[in-house]
C-alpha positions as CSV (number, residue, x, y, z in Angstrom):
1,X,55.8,3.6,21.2
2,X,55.7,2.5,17.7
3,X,53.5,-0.9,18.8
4,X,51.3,1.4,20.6
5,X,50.2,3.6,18.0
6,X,49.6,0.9,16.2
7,X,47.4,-1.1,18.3
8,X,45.7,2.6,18.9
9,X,45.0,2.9,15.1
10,X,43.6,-0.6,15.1
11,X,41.4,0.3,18.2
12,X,40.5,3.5,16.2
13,X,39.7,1.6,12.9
14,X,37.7,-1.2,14.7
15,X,35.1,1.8,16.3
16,X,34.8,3.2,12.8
17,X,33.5,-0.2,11.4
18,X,31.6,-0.8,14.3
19,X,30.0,2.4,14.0
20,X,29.4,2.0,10.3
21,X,27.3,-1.4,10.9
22,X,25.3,0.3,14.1
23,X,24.2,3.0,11.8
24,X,23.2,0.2,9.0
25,X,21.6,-1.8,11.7
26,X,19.7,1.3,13.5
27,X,18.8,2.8,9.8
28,X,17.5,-0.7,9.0
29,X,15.2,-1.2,12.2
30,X,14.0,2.6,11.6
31,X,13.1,1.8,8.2
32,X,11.6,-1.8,9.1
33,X,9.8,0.4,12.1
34,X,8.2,3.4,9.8
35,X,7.3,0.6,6.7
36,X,5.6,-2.3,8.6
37,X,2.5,-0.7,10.2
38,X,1.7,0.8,6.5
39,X,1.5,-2.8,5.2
40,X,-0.6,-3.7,7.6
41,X,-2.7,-1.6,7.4
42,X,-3.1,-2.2,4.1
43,X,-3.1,-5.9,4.1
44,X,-5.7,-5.9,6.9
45,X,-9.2,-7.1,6.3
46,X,-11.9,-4.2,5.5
47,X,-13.5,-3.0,9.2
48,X,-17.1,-4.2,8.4
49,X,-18.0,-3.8,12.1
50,X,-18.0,-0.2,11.8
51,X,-21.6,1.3,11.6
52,X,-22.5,-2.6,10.2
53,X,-26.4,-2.9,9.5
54,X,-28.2,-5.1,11.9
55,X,-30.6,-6.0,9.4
56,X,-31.2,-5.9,5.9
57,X,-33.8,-4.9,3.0
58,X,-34.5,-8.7,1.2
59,X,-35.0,-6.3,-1.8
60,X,-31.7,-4.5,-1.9
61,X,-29.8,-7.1,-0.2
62,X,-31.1,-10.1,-1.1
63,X,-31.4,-14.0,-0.2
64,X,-30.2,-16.4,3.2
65,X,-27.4,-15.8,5.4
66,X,-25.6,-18.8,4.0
67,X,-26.3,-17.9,0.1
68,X,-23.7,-18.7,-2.1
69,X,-24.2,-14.7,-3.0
70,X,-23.8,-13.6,0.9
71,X,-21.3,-16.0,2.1
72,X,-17.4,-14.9,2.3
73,X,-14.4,-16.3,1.4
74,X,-12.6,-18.7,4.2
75,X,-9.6,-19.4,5.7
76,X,-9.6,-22.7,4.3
77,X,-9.8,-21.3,0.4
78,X,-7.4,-23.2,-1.9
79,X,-6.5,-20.5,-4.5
80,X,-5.7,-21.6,-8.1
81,X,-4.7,-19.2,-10.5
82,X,-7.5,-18.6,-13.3
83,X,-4.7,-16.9,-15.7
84,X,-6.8,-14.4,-16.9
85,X,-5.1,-11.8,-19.0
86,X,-6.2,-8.0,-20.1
87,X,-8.9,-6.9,-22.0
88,X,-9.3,-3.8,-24.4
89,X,-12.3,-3.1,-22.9
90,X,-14.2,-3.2,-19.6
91,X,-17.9,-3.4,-19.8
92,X,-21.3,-3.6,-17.7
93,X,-24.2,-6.4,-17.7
94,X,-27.0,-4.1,-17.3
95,X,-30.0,-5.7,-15.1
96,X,-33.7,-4.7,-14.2
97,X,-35.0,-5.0,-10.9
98,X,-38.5,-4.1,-9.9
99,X,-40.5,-4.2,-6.7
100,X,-44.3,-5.0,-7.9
101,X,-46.8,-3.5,-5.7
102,X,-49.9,-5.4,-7.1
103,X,-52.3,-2.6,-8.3
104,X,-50.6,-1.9,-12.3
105,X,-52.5,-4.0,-14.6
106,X,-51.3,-7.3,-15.0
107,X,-49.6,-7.7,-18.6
108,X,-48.4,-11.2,-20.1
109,X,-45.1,-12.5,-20.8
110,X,-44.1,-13.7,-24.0
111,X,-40.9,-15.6,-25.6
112,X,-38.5,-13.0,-27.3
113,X,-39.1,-13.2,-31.0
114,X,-35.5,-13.5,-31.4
115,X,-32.1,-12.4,-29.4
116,X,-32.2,-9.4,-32.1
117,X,-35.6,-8.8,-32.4
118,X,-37.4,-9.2,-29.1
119,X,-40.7,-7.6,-29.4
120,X,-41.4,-9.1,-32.6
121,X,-42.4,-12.7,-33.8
122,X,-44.8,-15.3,-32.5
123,X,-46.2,-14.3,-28.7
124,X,-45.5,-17.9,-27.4
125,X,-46.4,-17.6,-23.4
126,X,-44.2,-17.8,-20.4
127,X,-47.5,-18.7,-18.7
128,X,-47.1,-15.9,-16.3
129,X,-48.4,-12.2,-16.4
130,X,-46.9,-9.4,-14.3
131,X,-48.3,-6.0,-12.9
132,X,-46.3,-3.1,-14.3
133,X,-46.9,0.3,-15.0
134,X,-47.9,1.0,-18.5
135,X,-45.1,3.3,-18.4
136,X,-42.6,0.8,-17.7
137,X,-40.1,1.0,-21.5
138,X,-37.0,-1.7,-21.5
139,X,-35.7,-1.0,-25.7
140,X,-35.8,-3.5,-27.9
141,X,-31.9,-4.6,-28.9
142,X,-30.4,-2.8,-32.0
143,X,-27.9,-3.0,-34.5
144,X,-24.8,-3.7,-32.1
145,X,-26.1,-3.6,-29.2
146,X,-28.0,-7.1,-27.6
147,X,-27.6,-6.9,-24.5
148,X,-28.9,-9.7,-21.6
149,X,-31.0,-7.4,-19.8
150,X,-31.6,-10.1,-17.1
151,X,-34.3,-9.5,-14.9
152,X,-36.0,-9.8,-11.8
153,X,-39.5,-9.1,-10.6
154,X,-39.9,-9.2,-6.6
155,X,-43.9,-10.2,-6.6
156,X,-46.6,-8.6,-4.5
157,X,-46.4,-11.1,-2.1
158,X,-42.9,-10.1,-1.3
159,X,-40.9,-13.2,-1.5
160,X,-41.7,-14.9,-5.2
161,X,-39.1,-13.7,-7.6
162,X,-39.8,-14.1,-11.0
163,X,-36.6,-13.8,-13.3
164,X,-36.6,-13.1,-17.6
165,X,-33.8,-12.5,-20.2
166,X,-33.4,-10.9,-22.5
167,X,-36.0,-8.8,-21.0
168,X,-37.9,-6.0,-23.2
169,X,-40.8,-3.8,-23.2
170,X,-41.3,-1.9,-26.4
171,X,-44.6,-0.2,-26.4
172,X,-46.3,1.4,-23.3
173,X,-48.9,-0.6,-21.5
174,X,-47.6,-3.5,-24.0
175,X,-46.5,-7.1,-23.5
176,X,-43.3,-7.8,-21.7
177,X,-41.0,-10.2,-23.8
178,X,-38.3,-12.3,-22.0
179,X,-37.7,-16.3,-21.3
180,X,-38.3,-17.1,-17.8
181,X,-36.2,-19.1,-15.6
182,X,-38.1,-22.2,-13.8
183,X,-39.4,-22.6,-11.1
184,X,-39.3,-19.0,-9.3
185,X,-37.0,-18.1,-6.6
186,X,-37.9,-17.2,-3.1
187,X,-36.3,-14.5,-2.4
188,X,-35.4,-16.1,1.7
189,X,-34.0,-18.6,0.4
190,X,-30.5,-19.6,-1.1
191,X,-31.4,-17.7,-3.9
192,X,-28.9,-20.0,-6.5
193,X,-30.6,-20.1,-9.9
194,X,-32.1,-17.4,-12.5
195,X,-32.1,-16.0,-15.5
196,X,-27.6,-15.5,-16.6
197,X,-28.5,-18.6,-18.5
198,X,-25.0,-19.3,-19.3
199,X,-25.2,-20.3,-16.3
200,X,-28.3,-20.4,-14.8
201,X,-27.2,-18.4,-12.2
202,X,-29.4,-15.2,-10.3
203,X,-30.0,-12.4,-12.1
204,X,-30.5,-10.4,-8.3
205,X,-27.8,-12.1,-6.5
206,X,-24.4,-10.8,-6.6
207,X,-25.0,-7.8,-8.9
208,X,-23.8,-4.6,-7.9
209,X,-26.8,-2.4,-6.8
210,X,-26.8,1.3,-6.7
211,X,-25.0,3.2,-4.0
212,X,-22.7,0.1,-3.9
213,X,-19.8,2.2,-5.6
214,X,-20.3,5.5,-4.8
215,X,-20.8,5.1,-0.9
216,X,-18.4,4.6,2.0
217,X,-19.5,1.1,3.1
218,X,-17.7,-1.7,1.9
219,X,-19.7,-3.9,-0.6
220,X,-20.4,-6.6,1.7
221,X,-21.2,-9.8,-0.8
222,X,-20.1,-11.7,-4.0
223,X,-20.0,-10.1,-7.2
224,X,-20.4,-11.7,-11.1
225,X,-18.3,-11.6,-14.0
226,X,-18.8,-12.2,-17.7
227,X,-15.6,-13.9,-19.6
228,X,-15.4,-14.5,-23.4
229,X,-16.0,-18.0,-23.6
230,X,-14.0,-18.1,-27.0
231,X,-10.7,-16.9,-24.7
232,X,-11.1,-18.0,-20.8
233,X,-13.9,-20.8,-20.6
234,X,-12.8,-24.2,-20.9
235,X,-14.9,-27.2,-22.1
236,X,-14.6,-31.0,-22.0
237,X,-16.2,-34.0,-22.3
238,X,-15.4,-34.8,-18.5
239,X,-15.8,-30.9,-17.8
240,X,-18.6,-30.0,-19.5
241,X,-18.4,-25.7,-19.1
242,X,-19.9,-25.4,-15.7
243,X,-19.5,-26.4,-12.2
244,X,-22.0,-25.9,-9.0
245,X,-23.8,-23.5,-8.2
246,X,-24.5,-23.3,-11.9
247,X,-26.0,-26.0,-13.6
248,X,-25.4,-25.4,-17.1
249,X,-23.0,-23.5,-19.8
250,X,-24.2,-21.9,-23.3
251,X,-25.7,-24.2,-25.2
252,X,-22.7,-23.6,-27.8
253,X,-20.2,-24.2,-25.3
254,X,-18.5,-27.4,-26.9
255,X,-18.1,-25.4,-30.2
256,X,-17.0,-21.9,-28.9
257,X,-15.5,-22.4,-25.3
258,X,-11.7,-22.3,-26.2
259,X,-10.3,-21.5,-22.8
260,X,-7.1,-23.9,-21.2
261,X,-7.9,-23.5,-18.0
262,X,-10.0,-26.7,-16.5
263,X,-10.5,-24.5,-13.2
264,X,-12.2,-21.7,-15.0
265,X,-15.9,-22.5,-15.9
266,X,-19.5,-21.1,-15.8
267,X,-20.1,-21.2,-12.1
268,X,-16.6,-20.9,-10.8
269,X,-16.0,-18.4,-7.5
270,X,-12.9,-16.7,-8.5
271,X,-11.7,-14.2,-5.8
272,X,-8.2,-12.1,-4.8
273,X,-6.1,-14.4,-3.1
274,X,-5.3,-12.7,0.5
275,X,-1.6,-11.8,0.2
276,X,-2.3,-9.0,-2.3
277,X,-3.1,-5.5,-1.1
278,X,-4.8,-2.1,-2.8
279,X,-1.0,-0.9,-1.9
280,X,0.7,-4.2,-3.6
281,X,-1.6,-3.8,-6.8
282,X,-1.2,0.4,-7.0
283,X,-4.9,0.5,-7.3
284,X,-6.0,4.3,-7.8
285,X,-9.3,4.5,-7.8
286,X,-11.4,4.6,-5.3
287,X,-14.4,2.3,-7.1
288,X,-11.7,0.1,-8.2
289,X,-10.7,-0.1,-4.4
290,X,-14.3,-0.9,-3.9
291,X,-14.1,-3.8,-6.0
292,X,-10.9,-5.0,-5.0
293,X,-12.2,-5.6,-1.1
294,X,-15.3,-7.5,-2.2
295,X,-13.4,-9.8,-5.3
296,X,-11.0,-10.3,-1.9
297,X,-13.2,-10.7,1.3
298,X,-16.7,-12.3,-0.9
299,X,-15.3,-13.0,-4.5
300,X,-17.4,-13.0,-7.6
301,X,-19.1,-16.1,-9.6
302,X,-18.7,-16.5,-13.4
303,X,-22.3,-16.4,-14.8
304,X,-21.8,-15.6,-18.5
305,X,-19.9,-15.3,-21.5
306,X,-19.3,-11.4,-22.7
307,X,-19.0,-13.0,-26.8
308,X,-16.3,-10.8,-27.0
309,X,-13.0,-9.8,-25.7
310,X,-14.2,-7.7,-23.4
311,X,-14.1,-8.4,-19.1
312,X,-17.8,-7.0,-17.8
313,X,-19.2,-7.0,-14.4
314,X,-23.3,-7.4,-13.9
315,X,-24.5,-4.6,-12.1
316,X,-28.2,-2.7,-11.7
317,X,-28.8,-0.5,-14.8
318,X,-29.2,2.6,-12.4
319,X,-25.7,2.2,-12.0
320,X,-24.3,3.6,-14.6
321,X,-25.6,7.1,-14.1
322,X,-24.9,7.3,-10.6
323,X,-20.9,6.4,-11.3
324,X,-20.7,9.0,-14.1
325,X,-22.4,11.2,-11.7
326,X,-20.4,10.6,-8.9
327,X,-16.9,10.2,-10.4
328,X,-17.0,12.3,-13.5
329,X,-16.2,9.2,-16.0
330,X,-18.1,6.1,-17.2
331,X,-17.9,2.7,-16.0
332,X,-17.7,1.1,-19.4
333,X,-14.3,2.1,-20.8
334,X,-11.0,1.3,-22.7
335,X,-8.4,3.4,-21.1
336,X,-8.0,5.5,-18.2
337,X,-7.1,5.1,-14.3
338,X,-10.1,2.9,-13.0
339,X,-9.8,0.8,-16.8
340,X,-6.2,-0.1,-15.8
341,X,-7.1,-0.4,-12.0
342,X,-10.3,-3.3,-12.9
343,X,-8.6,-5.1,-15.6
344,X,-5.6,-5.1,-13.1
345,X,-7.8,-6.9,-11.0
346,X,-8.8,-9.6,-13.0
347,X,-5.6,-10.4,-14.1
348,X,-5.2,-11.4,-10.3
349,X,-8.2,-13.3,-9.9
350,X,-7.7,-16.9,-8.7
351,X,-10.4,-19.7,-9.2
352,X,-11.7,-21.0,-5.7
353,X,-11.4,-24.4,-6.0
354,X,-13.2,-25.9,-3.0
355,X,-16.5,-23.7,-3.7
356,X,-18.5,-26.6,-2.7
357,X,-21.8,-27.0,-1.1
358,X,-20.6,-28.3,1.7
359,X,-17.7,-25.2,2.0
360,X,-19.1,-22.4,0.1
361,X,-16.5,-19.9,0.0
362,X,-13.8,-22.4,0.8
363,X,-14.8,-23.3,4.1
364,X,-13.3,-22.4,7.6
365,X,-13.5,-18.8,9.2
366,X,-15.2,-16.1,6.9
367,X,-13.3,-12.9,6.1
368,X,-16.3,-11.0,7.1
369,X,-19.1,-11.4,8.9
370,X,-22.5,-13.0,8.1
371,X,-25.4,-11.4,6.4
372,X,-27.3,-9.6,9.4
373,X,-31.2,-10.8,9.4
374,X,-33.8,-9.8,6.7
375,X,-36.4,-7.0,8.0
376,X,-40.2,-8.3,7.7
């Protein structure tokens, strides 16, 4: 009697345990069940089939298929980390596009005086005049404020882009004051060079245009960024401050570059390396989420240095109003939501580095799909 019970408490102790690890085991499948399609849906690339554009404006979207500014990232992208830290401030590279019709008087192009006085000084000639409207103001810089102002003008033959910086335009019906980048750009081409001359890099391609943040399409090519040289960008007698696409750095840059990373130089792609979600990161904003698909899927090319410790991103000047408009705050900032969402963002920036001519974007099968054609 006395063996049975015992064998009958063993028998009863031996179903509790076994229940105890069914219930682990079933709680652990129903919680591996409910959590993995919510990381992938966030891990999963952005949808740009849906309602894609079969064509394209060359003005508003603009250069080849296979521009270093259209092309994504690959499969075969070798991420490096670029080791970029936070900034106190997040800031915007303001650029001027125009779309010349041909029929405003045609008005010369002269050398800035000086990076702080730009309508003033000797009118040394860019040997080129544009038509604008007498209308047409860009301020002079001022006391704290010198910004690029890089520039393009889309001619009236519709495919010569001529590109200044610093461009101003101080008095109406004036001369327009900015050094242009040689030769012009057409604008069906590759579209590499222009006027970010710490780089040499386009002032049209890869800036943010407006609409681009405030929609609900994904942005659907590379991006820029401005570093402080002083902090990020690294210099060497073997590694002189640039890589290709660009073809130069600052003309101070063996002085003032200070940065220790050899992988992060004017011209390097930098981009989100694919394991990292808007989930992962706790992005939320939803222009910072914005940003995070396109420094993921297209990444974004170093074009100059901010002078300053402050991160900034290139973008049309319209911009600005349209994001305050649309979201209630301003892009350029120090603190807030979207400031800790961006900076968070280049903090996890890696440096692409197989952006080569023969692999732009790393090479193998893009993340997203090809430019569609340019409308005539």
């Amino acid at each position: 009697m006395f063996r049975r019970n015992r064998y009958k408490r063993y028998f009863i102790s031996l179903c509790i345990l076994l229940g105890i690890f069914g219930l682990l085991a079933c709680q652990q499948v129903s919680s591996s069940s409910s959590s993995t399609p919510q990381a992938r849906v966030e891990s999963r690339p952005v949808d740009y089939g849906h309602n894609a554009p079969t064509s394209r404006d060359k003005f508003l979207w603009p250069f080849s298929s296979e521009s270093i500014w259209n092309m994504p990232i690959g499969s075969d992208a070798q991420y490096k980390p670029a080791r970029i830290k936070s900034a106190p401030r997040l800031r915007s590279d303001e650029e001027y596009f125009f779309e010349l019709k041909g029929d405003d008087p045609r008005q010369p192009v002269y050398a800035p005086g000086s990076w702080k006085k730009r309508c003033k000084g000797k009118k040394k000639s860019m040997k080129i005049s544009l038509p604008v409207p007498d209308d047409l103001i860009i301020p002079d810089a001022e006391k704290g404020k010198t910004p690029n102002n890089a520039s393009a003008f889309l001619m009236p033959d519709g495919k010569t882009l001529v590109q200044l910086e610093p461009l101003a335009r101080c008095e109406p019906g004036g001369p327009i004051y900015g050094w242009r980048y040689f030769p012009n750009v057409d604008i069906y081409t590759a579209g590499i060079g222009g006027a970010h001359f710490g780089s040499g890099l386009s002032s049209i391609g890869g800036s943010i245009r407006e609409g681009e943040l405030v929609d609900d399409a994904p942005i659907r090519h590379a991006l820029k960024i401005n570093l402080w040289g002083k902090k990020y960008l690294y210099y060497s007698k073997r590694i002189p401050g640039y890589r290709w696409p660009a073809d130069r750095a600052d003309k101070y840059a063996a002085k003032q570059y200070g940065g220790k990373n050899p992988e992060l130089v004017q011209g390097a792609l930098l981009a989100i390396p694919p394991d990292l979600s808007v989930s992962s990161l706790g992005l939320k904003t939803q222009p910072a989420k914005k940003l995070f698909h396109a420094f993921q899927d297209y990444g974004a090319y170093v074009v100059d240095d901010t002078d300053w410790n402050a991160h900034a991103i290139p973008l049309e000047h319209s911009v600005l109003k349209e994001f305050r408009r649309t979201y209630g705050y301003s892009f350029n900032t120090s603190e807030g939501p979207f400031f800790d969402d961006v900076i968070k963002l280049f903090t996890e920036l890696s440096v692409v580095s197989n952006n080569t001519p023969e692999s732009v974007g790393g090479g193998g099968t893009p993340r997203a799909p090809l430019a569609p054609p340019i409308r005539n």
